[in-house]
Biopython code that builds the backbone (N, CA, C, O; Angstrom):
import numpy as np
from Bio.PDB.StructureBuilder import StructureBuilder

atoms = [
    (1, "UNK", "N", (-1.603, 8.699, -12.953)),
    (1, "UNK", "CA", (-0.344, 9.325, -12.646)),
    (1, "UNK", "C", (0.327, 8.563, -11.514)),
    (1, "UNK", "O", (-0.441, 8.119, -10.660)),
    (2, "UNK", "N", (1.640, 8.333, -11.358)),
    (2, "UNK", "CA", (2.504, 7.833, -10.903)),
    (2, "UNK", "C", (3.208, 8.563, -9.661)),
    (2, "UNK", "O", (3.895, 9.548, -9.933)),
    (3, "UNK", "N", (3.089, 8.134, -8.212)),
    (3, "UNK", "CA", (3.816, 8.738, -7.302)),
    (3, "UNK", "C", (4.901, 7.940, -6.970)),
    (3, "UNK", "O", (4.680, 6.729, -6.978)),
    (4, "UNK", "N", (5.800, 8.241, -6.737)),
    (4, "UNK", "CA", (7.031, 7.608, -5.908)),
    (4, "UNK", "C", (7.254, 7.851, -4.277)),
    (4, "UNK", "O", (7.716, 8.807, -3.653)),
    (5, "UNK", "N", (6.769, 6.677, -3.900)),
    (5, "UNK", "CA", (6.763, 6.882, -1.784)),
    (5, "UNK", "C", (7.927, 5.366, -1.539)),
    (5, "UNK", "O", (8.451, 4.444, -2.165)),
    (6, "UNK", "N", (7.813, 5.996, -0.089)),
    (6, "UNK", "CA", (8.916, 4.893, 0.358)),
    (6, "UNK", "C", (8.202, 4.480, 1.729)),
    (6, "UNK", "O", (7.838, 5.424, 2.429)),
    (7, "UNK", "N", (7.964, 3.224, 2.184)),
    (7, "UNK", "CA", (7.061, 2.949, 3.382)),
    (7, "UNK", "C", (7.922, 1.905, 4.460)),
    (7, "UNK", "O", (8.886, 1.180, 4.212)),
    (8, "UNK", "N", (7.322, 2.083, 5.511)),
    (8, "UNK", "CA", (7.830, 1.000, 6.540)),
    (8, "UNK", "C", (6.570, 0.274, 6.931)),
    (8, "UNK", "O", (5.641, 0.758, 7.577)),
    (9, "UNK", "N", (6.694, -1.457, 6.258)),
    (9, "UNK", "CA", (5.577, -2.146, 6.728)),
    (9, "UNK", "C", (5.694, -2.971, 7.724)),
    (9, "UNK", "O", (6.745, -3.047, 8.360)),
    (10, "UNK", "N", (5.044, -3.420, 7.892)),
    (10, "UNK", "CA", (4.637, -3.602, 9.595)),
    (10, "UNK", "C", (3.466, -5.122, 9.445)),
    (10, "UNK", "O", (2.380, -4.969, 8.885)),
    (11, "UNK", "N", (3.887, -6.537, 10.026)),
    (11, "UNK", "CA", (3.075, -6.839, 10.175)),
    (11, "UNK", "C", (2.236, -7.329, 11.329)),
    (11, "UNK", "O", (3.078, -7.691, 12.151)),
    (12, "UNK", "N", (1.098, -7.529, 11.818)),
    (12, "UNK", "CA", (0.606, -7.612, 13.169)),
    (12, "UNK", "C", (1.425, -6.957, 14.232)),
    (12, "UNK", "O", (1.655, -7.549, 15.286)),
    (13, "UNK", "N", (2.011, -5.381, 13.914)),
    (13, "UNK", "CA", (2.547, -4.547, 14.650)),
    (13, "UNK", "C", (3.778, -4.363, 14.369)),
    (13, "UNK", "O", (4.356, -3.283, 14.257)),
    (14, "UNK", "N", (4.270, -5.585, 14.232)),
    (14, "UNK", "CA", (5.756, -5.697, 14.203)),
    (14, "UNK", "C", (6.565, -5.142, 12.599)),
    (14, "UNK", "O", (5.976, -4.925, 11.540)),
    (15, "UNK", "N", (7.673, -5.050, 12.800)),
    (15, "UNK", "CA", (8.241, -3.636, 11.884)),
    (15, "UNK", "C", (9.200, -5.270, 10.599)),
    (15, "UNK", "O", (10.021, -6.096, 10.998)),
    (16, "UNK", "N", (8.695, -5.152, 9.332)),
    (16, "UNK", "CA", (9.133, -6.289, 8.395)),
    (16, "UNK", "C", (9.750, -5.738, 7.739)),
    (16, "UNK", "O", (10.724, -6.398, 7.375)),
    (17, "UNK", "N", (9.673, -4.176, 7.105)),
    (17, "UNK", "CA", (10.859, -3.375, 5.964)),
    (17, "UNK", "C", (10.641, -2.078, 6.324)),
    (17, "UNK", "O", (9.483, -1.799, 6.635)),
    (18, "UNK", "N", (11.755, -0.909, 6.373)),
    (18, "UNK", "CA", (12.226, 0.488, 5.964)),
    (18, "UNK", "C", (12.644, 0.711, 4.867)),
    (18, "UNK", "O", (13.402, 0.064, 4.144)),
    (19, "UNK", "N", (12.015, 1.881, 4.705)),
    (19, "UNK", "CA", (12.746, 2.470, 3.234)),
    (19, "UNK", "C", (12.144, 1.621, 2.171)),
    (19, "UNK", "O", (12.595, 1.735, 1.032)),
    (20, "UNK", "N", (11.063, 0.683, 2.437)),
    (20, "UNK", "CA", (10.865, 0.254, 0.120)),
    (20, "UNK", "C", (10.151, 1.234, -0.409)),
    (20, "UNK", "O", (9.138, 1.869, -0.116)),
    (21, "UNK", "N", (11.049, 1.195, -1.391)),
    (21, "UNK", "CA", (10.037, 2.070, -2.535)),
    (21, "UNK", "C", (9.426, 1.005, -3.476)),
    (21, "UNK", "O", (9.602, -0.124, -3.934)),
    (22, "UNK", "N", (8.519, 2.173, -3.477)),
    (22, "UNK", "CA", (7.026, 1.779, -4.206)),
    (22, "UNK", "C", (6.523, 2.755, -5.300)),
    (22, "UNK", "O", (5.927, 3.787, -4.991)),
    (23, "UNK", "N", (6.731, 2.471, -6.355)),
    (23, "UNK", "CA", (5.647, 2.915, -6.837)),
    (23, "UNK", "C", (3.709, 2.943, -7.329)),
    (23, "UNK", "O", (3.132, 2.041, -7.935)),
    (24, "UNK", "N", (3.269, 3.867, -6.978)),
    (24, "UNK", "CA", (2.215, 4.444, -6.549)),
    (24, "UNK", "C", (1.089, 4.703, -7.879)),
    (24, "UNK", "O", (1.111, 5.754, -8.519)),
    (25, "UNK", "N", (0.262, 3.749, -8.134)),
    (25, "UNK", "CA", (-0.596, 4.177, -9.351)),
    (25, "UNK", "C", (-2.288, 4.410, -8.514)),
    (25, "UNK", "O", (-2.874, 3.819, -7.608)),
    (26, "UNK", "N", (-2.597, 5.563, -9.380)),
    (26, "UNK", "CA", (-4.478, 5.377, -8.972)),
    (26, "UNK", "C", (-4.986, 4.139, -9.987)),
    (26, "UNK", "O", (-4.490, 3.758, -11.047)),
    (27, "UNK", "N", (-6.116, 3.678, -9.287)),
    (27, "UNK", "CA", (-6.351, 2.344, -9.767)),
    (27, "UNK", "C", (-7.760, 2.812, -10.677)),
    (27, "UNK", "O", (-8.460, 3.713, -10.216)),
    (28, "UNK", "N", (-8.032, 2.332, -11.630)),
    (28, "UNK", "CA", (-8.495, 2.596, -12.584)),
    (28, "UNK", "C", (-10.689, 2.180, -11.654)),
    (28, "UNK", "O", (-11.011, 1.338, -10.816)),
    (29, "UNK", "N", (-11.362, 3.002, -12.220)),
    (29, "UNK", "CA", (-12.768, 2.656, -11.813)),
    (29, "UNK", "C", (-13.062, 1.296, -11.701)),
    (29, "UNK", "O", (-13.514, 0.710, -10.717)),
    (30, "UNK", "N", (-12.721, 0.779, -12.964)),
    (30, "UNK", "CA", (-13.040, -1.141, -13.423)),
    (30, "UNK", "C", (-12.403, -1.569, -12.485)),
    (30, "UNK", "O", (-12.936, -1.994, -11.459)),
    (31, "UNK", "N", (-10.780, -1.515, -12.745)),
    (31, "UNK", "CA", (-10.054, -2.465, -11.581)),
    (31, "UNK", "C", (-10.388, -2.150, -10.062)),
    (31, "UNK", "O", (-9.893, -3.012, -9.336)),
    (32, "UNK", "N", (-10.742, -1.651, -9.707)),
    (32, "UNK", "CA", (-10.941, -1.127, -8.224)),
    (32, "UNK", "C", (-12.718, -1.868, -7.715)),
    (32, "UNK", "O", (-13.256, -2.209, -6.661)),
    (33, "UNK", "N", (-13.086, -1.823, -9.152)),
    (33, "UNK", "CA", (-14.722, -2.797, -9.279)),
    (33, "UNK", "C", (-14.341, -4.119, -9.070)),
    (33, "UNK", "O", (-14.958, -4.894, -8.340)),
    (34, "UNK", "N", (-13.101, -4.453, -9.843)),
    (34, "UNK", "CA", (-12.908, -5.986, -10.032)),
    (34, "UNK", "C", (-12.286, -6.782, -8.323)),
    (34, "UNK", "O", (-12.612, -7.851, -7.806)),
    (35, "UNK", "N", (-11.504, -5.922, -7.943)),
    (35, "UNK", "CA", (-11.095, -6.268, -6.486)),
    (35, "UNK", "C", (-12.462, -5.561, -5.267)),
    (35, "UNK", "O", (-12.311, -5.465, -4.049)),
    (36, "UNK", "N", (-13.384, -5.264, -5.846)),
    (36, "UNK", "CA", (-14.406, -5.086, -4.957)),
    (36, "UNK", "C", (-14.568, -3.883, -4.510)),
    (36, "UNK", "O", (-15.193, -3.873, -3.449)),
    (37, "UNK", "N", (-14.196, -2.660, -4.966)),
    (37, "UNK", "CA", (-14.381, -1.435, -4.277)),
    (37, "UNK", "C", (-15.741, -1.023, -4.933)),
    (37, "UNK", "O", (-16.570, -1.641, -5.602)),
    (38, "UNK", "N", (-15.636, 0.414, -4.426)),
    (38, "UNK", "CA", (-16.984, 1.133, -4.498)),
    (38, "UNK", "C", (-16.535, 2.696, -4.348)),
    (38, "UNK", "O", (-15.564, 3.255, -3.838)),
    (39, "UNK", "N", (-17.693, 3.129, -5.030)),
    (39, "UNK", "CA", (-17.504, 4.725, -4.944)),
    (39, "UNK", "C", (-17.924, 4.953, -3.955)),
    (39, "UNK", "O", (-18.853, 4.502, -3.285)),
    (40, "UNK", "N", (-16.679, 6.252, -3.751)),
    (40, "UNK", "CA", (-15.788, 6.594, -3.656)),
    (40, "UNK", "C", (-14.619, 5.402, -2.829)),
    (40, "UNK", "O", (-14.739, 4.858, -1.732)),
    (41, "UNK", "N", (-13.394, 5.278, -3.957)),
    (41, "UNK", "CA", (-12.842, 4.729, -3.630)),
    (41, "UNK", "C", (-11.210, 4.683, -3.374)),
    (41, "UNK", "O", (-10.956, 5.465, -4.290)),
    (42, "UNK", "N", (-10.215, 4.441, -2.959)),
    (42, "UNK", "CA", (-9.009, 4.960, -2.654)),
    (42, "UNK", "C", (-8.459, 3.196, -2.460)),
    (42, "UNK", "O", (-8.437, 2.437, -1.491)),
    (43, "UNK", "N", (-8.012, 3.039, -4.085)),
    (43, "UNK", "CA", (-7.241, 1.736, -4.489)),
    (43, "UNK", "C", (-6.216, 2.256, -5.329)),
    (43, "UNK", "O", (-6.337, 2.990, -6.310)),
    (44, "UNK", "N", (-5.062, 1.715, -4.746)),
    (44, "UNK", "CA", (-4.011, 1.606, -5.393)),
    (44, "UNK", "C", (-3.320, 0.138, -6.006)),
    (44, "UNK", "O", (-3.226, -0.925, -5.391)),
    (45, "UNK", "N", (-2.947, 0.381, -7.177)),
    (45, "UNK", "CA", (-1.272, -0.391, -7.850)),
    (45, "UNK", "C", (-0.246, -0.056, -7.285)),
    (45, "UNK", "O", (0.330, 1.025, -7.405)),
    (46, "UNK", "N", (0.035, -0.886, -6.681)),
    (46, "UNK", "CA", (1.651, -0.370, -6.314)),
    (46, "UNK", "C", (2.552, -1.364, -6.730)),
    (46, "UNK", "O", (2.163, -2.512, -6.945)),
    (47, "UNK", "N", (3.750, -1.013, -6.866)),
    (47, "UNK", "CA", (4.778, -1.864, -7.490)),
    (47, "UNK", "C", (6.313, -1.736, -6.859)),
    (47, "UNK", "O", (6.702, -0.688, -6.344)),
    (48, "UNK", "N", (6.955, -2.664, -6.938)),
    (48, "UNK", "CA", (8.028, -2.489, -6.037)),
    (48, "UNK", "C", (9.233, -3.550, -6.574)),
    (48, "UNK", "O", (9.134, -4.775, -6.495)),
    (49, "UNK", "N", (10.333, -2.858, -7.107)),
    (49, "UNK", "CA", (11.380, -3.599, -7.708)),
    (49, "UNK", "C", (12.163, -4.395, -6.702)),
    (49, "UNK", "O", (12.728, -5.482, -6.826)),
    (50, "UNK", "N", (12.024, -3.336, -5.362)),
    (50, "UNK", "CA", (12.480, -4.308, -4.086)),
    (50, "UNK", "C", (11.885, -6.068, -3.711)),
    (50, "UNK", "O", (10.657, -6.094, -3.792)),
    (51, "UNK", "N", (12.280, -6.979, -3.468)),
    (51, "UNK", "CA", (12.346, -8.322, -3.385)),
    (51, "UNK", "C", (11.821, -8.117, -1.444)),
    (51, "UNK", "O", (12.799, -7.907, -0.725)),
    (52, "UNK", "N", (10.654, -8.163, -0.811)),
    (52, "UNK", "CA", (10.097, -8.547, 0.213)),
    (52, "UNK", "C", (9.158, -8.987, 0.206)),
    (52, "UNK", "O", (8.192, -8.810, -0.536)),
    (53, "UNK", "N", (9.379, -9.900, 1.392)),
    (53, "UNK", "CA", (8.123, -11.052, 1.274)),
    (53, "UNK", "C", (7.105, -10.273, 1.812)),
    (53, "UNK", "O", (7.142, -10.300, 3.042)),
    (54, "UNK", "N", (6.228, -9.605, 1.365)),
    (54, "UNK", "CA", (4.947, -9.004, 1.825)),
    (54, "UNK", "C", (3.970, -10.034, 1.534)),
    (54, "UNK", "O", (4.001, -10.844, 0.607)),
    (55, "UNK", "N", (2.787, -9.853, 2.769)),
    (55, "UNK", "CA", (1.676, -10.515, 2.556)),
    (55, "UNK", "C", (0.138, -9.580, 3.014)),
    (55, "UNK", "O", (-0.053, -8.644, 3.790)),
    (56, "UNK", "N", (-0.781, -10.384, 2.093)),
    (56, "UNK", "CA", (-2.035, -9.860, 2.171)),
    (56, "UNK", "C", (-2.515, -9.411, 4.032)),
    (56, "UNK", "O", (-2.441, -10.262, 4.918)),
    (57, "UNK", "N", (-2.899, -8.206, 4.256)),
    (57, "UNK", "CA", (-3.066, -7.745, 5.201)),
    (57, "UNK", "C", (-2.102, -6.808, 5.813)),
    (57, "UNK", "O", (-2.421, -5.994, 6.679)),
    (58, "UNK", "N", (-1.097, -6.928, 5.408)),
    (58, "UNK", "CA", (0.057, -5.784, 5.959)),
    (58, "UNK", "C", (0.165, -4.894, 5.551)),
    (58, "UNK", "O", (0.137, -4.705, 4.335)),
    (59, "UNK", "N", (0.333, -3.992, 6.430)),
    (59, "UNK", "CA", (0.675, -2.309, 6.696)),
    (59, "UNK", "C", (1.506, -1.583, 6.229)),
    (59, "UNK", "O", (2.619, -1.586, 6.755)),
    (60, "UNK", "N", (1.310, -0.935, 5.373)),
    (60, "UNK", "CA", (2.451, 0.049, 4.575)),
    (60, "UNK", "C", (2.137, 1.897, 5.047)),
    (60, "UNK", "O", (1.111, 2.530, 4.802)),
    (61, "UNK", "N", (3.462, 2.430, 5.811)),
    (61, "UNK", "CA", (2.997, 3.515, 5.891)),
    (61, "UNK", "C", (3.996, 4.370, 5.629)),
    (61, "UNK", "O", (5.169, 4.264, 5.985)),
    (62, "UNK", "N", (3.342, 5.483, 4.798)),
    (62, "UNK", "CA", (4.164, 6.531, 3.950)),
    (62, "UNK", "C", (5.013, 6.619, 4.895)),
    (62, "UNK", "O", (4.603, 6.313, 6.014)),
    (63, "UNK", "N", (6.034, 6.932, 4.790)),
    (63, "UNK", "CA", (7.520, 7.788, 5.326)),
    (63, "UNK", "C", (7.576, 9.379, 5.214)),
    (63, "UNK", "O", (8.347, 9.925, 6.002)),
    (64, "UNK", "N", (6.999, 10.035, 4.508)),
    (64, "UNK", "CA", (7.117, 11.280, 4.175)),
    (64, "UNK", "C", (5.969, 12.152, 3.813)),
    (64, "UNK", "O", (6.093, 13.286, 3.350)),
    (65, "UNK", "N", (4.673, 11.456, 4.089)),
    (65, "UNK", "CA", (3.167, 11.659, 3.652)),
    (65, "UNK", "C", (2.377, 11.845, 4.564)),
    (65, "UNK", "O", (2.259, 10.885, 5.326)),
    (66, "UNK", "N", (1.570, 13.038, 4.863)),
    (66, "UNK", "CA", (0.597, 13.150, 6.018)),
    (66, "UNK", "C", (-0.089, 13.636, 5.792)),
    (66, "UNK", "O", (-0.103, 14.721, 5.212)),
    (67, "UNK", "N", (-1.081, 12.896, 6.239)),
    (67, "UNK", "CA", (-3.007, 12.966, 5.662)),
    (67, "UNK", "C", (-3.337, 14.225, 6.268)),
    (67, "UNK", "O", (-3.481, 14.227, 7.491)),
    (68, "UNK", "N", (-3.545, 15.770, 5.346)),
    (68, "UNK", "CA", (-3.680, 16.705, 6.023)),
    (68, "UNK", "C", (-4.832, 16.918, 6.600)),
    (68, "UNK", "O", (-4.993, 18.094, 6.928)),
    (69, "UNK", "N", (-6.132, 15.843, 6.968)),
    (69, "UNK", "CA", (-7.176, 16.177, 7.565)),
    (69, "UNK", "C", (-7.030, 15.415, 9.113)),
    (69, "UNK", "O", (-7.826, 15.676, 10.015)),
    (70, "UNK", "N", (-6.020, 14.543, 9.263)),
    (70, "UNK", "CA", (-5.402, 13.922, 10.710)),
    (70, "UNK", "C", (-4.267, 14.522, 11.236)),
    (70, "UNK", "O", (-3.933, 14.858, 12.372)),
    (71, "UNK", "N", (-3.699, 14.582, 10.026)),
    (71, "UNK", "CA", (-2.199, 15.136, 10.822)),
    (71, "UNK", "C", (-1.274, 13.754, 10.896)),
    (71, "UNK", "O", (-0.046, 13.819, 10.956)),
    (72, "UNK", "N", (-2.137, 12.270, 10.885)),
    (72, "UNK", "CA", (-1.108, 11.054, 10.642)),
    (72, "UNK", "C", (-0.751, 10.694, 9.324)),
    (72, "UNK", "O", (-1.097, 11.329, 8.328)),
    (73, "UNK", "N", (0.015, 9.569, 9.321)),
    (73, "UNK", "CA", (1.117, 9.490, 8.149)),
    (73, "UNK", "C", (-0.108, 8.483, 7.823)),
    (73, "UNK", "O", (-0.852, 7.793, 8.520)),
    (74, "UNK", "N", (0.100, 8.842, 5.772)),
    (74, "UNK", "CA", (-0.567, 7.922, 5.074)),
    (74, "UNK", "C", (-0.669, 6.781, 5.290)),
    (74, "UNK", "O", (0.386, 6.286, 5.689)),
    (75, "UNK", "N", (-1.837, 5.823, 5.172)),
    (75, "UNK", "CA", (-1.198, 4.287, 5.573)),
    (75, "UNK", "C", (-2.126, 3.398, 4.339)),
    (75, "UNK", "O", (-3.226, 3.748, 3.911)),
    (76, "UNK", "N", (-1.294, 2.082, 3.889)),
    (76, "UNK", "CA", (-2.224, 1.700, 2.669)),
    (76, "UNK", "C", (-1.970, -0.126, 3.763)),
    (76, "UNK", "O", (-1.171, -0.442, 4.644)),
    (77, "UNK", "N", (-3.054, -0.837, 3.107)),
    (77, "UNK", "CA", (-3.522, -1.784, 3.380)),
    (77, "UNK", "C", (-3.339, -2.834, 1.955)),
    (77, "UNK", "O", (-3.924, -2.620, 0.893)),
    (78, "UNK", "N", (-2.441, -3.941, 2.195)),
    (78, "UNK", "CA", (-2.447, -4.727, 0.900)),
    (78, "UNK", "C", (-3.560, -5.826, 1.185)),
    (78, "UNK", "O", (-3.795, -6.703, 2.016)),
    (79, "UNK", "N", (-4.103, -5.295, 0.051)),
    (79, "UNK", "CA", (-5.338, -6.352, 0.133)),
    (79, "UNK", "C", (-5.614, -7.598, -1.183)),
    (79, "UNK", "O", (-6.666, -7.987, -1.691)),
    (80, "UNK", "N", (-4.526, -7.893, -1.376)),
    (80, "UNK", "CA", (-4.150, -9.189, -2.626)),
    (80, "UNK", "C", (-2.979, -10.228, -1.920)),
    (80, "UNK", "O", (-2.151, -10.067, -1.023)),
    (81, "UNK", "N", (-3.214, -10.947, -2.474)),
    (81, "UNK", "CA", (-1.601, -11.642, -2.359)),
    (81, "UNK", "C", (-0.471, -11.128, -3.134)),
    (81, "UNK", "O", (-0.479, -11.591, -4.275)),
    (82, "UNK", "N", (0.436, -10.377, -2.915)),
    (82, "UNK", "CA", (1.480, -10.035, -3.694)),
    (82, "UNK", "C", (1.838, -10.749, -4.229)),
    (82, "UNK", "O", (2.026, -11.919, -3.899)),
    (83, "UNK", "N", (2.152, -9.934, -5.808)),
    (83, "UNK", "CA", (2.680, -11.485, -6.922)),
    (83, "UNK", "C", (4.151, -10.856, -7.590)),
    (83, "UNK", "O", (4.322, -9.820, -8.234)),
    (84, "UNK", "N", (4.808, -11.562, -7.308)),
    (84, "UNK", "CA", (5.833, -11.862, -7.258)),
    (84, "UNK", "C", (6.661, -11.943, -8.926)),
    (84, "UNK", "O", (6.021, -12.740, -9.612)),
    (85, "UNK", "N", (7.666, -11.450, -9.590)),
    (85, "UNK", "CA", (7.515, -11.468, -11.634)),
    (85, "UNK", "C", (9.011, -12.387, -11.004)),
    (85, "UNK", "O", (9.446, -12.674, -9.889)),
    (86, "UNK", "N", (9.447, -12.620, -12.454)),
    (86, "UNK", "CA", (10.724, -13.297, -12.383)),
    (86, "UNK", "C", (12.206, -12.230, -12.721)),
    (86, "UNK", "O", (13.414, -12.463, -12.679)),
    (87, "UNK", "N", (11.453, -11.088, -13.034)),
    (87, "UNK", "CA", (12.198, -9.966, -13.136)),
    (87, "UNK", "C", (12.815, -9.367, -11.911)),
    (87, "UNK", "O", (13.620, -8.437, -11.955)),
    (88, "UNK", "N", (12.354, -10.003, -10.711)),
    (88, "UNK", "CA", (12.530, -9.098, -9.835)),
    (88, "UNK", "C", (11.364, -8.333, -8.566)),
    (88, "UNK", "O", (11.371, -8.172, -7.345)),
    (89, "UNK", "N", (10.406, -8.006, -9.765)),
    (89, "UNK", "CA", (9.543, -6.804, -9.869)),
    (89, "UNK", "C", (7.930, -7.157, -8.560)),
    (89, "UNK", "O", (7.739, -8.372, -8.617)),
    (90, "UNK", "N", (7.139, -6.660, -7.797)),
    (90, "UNK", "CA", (6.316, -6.941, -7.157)),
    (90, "UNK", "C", (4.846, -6.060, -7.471)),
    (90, "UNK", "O", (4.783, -4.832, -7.404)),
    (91, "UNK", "N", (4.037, -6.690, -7.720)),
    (91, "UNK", "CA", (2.765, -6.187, -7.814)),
    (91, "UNK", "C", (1.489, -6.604, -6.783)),
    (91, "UNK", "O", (1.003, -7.708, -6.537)),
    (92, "UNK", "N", (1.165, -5.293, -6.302)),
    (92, "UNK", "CA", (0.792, -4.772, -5.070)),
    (92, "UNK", "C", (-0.713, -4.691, -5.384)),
    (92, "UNK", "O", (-1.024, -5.153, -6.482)),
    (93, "UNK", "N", (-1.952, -4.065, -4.436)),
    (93, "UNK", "CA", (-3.190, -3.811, -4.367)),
    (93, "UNK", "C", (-3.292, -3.425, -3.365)),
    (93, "UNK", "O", (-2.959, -4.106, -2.396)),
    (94, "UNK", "N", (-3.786, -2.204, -3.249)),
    (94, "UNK", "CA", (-3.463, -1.583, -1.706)),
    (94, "UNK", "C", (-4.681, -0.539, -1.428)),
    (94, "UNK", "O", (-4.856, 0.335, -2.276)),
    (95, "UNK", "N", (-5.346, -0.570, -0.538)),
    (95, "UNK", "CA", (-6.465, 0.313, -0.054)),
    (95, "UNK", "C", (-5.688, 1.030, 1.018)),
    (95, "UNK", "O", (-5.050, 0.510, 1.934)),
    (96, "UNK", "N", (-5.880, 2.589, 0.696)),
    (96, "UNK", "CA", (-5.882, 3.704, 1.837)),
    (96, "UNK", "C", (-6.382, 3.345, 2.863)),
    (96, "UNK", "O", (-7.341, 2.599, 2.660)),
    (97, "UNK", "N", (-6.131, 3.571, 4.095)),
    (97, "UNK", "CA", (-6.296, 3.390, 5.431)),
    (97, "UNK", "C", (-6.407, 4.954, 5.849)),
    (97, "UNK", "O", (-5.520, 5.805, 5.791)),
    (98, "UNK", "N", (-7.656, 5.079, 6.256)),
    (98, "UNK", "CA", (-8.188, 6.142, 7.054)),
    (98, "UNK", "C", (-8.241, 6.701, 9.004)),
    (98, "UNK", "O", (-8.283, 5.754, 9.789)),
    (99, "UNK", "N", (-8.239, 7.411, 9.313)),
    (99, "UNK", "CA", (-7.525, 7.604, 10.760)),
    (99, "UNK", "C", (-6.846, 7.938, 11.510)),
    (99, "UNK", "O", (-5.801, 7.621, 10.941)),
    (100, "UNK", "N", (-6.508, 8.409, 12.515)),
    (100, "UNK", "CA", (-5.798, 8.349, 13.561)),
    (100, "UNK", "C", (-5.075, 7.328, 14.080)),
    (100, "UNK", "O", (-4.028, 7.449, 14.716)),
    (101, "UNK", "N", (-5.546, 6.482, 13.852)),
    (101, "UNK", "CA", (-5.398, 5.088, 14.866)),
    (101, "UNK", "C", (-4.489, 4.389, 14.384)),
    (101, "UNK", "O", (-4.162, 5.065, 13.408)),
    (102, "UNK", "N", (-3.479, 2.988, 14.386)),
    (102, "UNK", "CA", (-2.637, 2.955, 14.295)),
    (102, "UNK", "C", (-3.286, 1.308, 13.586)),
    (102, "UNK", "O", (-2.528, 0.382, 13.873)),
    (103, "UNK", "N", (-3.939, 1.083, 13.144)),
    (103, "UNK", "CA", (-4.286, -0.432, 12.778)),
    (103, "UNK", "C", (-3.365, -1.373, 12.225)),
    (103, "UNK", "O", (-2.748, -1.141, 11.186)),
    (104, "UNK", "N", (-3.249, -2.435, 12.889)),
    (104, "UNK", "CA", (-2.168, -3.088, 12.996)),
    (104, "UNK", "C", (-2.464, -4.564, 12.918)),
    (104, "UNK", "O", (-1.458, -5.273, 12.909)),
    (105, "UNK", "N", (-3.540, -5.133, 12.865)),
    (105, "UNK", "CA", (-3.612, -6.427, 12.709)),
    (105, "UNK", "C", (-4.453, -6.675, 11.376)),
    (105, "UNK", "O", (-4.674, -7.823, 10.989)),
]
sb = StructureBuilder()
sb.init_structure("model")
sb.init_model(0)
sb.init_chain("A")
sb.init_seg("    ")
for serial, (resi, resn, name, xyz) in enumerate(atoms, 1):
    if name == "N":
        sb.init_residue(resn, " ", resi, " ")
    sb.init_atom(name, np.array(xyz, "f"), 0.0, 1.0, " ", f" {name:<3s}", serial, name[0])
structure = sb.get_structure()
C-alpha cells in the first residue's frame, strides 16, 4: 500500500529541499533481503516525480508524521544511490530512522 508524505531533506545537517513529495511503498520481504535488511525490517520504495539531486545517506523527514512512541517526526534514511528515469521520475530506498535524536551525518 501506497502513502503519500512530503519531507524536508537535509544533508550533513544542512536543509537541500521542502515540501517533496514522495511517494511511500512497504518494501517487499525479498527486496528488503536484496538491499540487506533483516527481520524485522522498516524499508521503503519511495518515489518522487520531483527532479532533486538527492544522495545516498541523506535525511528525509516527514513533514506531517510523528512516531507515536517518541513524539519526533518520522525520519527515513536513503540508503541507494538515487536513480534518476528520463521521465522525470526518482527511485528511492529508504530505511526508517529510529529516535529522538536528530541524525544528521
Amino acid at each position: 500500500m501506497s502513502q503519500d508524505i512530503k519531507v524536508t531533506a537535509t544533508r550533513a545537517g544542512a536543509p537541500i529541499a521542502q515540501h517533496l513529495p514522495l511517494q511511500l511503498d512497504n518494501m517487499s520481504a525479498q527486496e528488503a533481503a536484496y538491499h540487506g535488511g533483516q527481520a524485522p525490517y522498516f524499508r521503503f520504495a519511495a518515489y518522487s516525480l520531483t527532479s532533486v539531486a538527492l544522495e545516498q545517506s541523506d535525511l528525509l523527514q516527514d513533514e506531517a508524521n510523528v512516531d507515536p512512541k517518541t513524539g519526533a517526526d518520522v525520519k527515513y534514511r536513503v540508503i541507494n544511490i538515487p536513480e534518476d528515469f528520463p521521465d522525470g521520475h526518482v527511485e528511492l530506498v529508504l530505511d526508517r530512522v529510529f529516535g529522538k535524536s536528530n541524525p544528521t551525518s
